[in-house]
ZALO-256718 format. One record per residue (C-alpha): z, x, y; residue in one letter. Coordinates in steps of 0.25 Angstrom, whole numbers, m for minus. Layout:
+-------+-------+-------+------+
|     w |     u |     v | nugu |
+-------+-------+-------+------+
|     Z |     X |     Y |    A |
...
+-------+-------+-------+------+
***
This chain:
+-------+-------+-------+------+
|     w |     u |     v | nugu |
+-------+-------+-------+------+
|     0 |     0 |     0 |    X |
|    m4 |     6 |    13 |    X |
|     5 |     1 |    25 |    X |
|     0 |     2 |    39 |    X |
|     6 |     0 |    52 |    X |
|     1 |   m11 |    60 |    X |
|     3 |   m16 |    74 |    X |
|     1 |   m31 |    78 |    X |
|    m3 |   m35 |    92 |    X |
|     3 |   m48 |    94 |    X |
|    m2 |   m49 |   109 |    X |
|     6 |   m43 |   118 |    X |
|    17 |   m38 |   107 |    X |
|    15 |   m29 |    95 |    X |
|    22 |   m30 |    82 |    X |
|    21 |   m17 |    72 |    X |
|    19 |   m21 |    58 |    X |
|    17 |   m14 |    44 |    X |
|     1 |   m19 |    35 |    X |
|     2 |   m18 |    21 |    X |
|   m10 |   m21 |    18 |    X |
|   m15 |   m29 |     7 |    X |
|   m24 |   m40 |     4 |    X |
|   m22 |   m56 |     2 |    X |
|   m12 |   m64 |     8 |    X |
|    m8 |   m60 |    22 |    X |
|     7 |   m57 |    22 |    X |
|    17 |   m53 |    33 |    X |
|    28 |   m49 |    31 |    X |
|    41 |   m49 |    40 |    X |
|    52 |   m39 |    41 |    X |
|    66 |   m44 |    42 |    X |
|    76 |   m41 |    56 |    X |
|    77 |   m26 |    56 |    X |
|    67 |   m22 |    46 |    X |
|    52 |   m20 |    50 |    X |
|    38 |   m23 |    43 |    X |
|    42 |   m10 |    32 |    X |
|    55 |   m18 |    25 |    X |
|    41 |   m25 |    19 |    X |
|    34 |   m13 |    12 |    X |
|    38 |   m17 |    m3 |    X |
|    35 |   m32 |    m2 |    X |
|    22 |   m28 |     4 |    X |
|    19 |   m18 |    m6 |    X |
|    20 |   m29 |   m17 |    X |
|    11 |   m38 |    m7 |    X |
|    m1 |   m31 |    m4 |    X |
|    m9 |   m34 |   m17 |    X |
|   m10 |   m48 |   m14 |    X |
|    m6 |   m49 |     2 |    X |
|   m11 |   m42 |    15 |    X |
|     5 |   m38 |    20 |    X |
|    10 |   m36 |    35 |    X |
|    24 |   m33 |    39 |    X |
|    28 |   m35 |    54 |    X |
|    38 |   m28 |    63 |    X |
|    45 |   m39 |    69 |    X |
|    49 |   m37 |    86 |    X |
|    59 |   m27 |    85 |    X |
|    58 |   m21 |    72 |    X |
|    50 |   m10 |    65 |    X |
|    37 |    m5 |    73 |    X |
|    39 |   m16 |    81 |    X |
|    41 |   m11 |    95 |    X |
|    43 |   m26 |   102 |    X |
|    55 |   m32 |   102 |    X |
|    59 |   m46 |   100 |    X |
|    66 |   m57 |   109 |    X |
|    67 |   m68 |   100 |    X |
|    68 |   m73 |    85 |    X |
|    55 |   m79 |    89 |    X |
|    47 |   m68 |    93 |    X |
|    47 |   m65 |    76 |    X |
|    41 |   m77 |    71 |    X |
|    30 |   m77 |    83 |    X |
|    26 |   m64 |    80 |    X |
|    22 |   m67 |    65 |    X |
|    11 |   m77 |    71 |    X |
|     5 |   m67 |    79 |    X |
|     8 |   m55 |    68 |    X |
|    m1 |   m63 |    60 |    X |
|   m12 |   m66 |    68 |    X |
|   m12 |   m50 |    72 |    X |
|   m15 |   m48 |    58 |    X |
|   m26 |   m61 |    58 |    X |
|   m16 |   m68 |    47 |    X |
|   m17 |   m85 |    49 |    X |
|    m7 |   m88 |    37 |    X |
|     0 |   m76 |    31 |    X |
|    12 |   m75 |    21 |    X |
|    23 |   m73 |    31 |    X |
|    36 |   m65 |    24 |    X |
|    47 |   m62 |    32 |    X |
|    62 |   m58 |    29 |    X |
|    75 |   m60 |    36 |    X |
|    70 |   m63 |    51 |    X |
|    56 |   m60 |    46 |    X |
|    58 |   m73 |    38 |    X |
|    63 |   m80 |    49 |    X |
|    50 |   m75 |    57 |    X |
|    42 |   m80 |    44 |    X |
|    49 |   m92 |    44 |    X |
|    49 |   m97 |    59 |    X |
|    34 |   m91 |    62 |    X |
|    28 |  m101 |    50 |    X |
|    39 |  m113 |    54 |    X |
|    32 |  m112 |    69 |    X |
|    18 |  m114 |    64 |    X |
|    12 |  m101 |    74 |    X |
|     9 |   m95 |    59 |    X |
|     6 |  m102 |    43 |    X |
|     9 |   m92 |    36 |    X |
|     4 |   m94 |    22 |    X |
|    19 |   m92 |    15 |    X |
|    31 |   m87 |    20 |    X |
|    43 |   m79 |    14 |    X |
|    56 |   m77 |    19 |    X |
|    62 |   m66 |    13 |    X |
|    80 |   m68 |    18 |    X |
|    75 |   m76 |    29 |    X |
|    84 |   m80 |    41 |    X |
|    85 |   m93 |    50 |    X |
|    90 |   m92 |    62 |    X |
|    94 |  m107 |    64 |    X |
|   109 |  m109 |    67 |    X |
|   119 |  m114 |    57 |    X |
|   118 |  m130 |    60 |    X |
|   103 |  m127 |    60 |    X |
|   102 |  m120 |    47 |    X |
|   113 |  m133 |    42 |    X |
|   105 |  m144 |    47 |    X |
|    92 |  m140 |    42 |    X |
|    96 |  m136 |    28 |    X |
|   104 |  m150 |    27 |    X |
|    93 |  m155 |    17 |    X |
|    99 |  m146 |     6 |    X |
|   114 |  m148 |     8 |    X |
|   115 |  m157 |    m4 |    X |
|   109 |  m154 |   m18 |    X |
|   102 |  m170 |   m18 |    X |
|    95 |  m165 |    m5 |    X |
|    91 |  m152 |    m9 |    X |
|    86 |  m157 |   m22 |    X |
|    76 |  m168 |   m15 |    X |
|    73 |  m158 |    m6 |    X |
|    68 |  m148 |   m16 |    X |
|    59 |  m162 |   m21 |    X |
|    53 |  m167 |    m9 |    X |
|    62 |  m177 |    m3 |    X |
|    57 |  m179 |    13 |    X |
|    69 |  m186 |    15 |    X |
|    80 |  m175 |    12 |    X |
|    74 |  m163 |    18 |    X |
|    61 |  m153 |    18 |    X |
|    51 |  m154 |     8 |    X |
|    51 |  m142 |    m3 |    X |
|    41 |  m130 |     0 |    X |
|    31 |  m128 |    m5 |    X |
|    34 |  m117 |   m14 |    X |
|    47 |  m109 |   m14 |    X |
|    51 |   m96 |   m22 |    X |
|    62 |   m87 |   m21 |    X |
|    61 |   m73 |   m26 |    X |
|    75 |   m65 |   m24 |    X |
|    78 |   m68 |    m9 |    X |
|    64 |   m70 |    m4 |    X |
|    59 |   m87 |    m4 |    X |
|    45 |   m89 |    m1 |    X |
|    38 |  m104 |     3 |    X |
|    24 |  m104 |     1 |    X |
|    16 |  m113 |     9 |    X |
|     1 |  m110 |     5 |    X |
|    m1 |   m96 |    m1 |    X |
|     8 |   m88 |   m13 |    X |
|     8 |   m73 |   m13 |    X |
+-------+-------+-------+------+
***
């Protein structure tokens, strides 16, 4: 696997990043806070086979010489990151506040991504908003018509889920 160093204008800031290389599915890959695009290298090396794979530095971290003001600014970027690269609907993985970036950047519509993974993700809602919106699952009767389809106690199942050690993945459209 050859890794080369990349930079990705994002007009008017620049965010450094780390190309995999590879062919197939377009994958990005993002770091959790206070790592950078190299805490990726093994995942990417079992990836390249059968994905083209790009790490991002995040604002503030790695190569990365901009800096961030804002939770925000992290999802925003991953829109822009893929079309610097000409990406319409990429797998997006991301860990810790990389899965939050994952997480909120395909929730706000500015990217489809293809699939997302969220390896340790975070949320950053408060603790009467984390309550409130996990309410569906507080009693086994829910969870179970929940896990069934019921529209009346709670969101309807994914479409597919798997769990493989600490990493969950939905799939919307394409499987790696």
């Amino acid at each position: 696997m050859r890794i080369r160093e990349i930079t990705l204008d994002l007009g008017g800031d620049t965010l450094a990043g780390l190309d995999f290389g590879g062919a197939g599915t377009p994958v990005l890959l993002v770091h959790g806070s206070g790592h950078n695009a190299a805490a990726w290298t093994d995942v990417a090396a079992r990836l390249t086979d059968h994905c083209r794979v790009v790490a991002v530095d995040l604002r503030g971290h790695g190569r990365t010489a901009v800096d961030s003001r804002n939770a925000e600014q992290y999802w925003r970027d991953l829109a822009d990151v893929a079309r610097a690269l000409g990406w319409e609907n990429p797998v997006l993985v991301g860990h810790s506040l990389g899965g939050y970036a994952v997480t909120a950047v395909a929730a706000s519509g500015l990217l489809r991504p293809a699939a997302v993974c969220v390896v340790d993700g975070l949320v950053l809602n408060t603790r009467e908003q984390a309550v409130a919106e996990q309410a569906h699952w507080t009693t086994p009767r829910r969870a179970r018509r929940c896990a069934h389809g019921s529209a009346t106690d709670g969101p309807p199942p994914p479409t597919r889920r798997t769990r493989t050690s600490s990493i969950a993945c939905e799939t919307r459209r394409t499987t790696i």
